[in-house]
C-alpha positions, 0 to 999 in steps of 0.5 A: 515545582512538584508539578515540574518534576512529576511532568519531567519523570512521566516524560522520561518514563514515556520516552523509556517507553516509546524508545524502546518499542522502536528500536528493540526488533525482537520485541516488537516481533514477538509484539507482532505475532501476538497481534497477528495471532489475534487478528488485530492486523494494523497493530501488527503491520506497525510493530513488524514495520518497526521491527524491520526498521531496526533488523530486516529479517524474513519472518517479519517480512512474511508475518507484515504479508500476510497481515497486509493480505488479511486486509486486502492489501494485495500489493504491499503483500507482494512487495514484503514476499520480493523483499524476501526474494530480492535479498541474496542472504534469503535464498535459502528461504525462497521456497518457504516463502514464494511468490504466488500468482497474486504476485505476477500479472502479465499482459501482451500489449499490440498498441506500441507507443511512438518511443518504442517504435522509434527505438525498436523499428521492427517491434510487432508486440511487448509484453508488460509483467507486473510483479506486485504492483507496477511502478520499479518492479515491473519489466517489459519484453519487447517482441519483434515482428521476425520473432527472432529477438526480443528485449528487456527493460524497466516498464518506465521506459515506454511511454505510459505512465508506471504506477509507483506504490511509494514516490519519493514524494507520497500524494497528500489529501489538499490539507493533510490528513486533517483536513482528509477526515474533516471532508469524511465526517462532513461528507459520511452518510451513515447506512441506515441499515448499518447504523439500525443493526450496530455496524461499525468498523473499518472499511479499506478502499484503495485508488489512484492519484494520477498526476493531474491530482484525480481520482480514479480506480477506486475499489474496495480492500475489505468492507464490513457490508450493510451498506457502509462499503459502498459509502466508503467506495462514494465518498472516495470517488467524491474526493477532490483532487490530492496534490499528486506523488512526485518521482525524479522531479515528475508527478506519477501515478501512485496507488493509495490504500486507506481505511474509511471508518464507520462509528456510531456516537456513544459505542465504544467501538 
């Protein structure tokens, strides 16, 4: 009976615990700037996510970017700098936080796909501008051969495949994440030179799920060297194919960002 009772109060103090870092915004941001300020940026990216889950505010939109850029996360940067954009109570704070050139990507494309030039007859180029990471938030312009129009509309409405950040239904390792790290620590080759000079940490590799479920565009977010941000780039490569993002009921693109971590048995980091 003592045993019940002892388990019953350390679950109530557990709940206590976890409640109340999930929903109080305000210390899960102060939370959030003491691991900012101490470069522990993955904490600090979960308790501002927490915090903007309770209360969305401009600080903890800003704070979660620049974590995500300290680790090479370009994209999520850019969507928490157009979250602060896109809101009309933050306008004030437009110029405090800005968009930058990581941020907008423009491209002038001449190969036109049958869609458009059904639509569009006299159309002579269109120009693709990325802002983040494609997928919702990029616009085309199409250019007509007089130049004397042009048009806007959502990038999904050209032929070519958009590349979404989120789907309503993520990719997912054929197994979950369980069977993701078993195919890591079963496929890692431990860098010699890394595993002779103590190397360990965590290397951030991000890639494409297409929707045949392949790999493709792998490339490195931020790596620790001596050879482990290569193995982190080859065992991402060598993945089998994920059962692929879903959007509106059709399998797209979707880019991936996931660390790779590097331990030597027996260090306690």
């Amino acid at each position: 009976m003592n045993v019940r009772i002892a388990l019953f109060k350390f679950l109530v103090l557990l709940c206590i615990f976890s409640c109340s870092e999930s929903t109080d915004p305000i210390k899960n941001y102060e939370r959030g700037v003491k691991a900012f300020n101490s470069n522990n940026f993955e904490r600090a990216i979960k308790l501002f996510s927490l915090s903007i889950n309770s209360k969305p505010n401009p600080e903890a939109y800003s704070y979660r970017a620049e974590s995500y850029l300290n680790i090479g996360d370009t994209c999520n940067y850019c969507l928490d700098l157009l979250k602060i954009a896109e809101n009309p109570e933050w306008l004030a704070l437009e110029n405090e936080f800005p968009l930058n050139d990581l941020c907008k990507h423009t491209f002038i494309r001449f190969e036109i796909p049958d869609s458009l030039k059904l639509a569009h007859p006299l159309i002579d180029h269109f120009k693709i501008t990325y802002y983040g990471c494609g997928g919702s938030d990029s616009i085309m312009e199409i250019v007509s051969k007089n130049k004397d129009f042009t048009w806007s509309s959502d990038i999904s409405d050209i032929q070519d495949d958009p590349l979404f950040i989120i789907a309503e239904d993520q990719p997912e390792f054929i197994g979950g994440d369980a069977a993701r790290n078993k195919y890591f620590e079963k496929n890692i080759k431990y860098p010699e030179t890394a595993r002779l000079n103590g190397i360990v940490g965590i290397v951030y590799v991000s890639f494409i799920v297409n929707p045949d479920g392949s790999i493709s565009s792998v490339g490195l977010l931020k790596g620790i060297g001596s050879g482990c941000d290569e193995e982190a780039l080859r065992l991402i490569k060598n993945m089998p194919k994920w059962k692929p993002g879903i959007q509106s009921g059709k399998k797209v693109r979707v880019k991936i960002n996931i660390p790779v971590y590097f331990k030597i048995h027996g260090q306690s980091k």
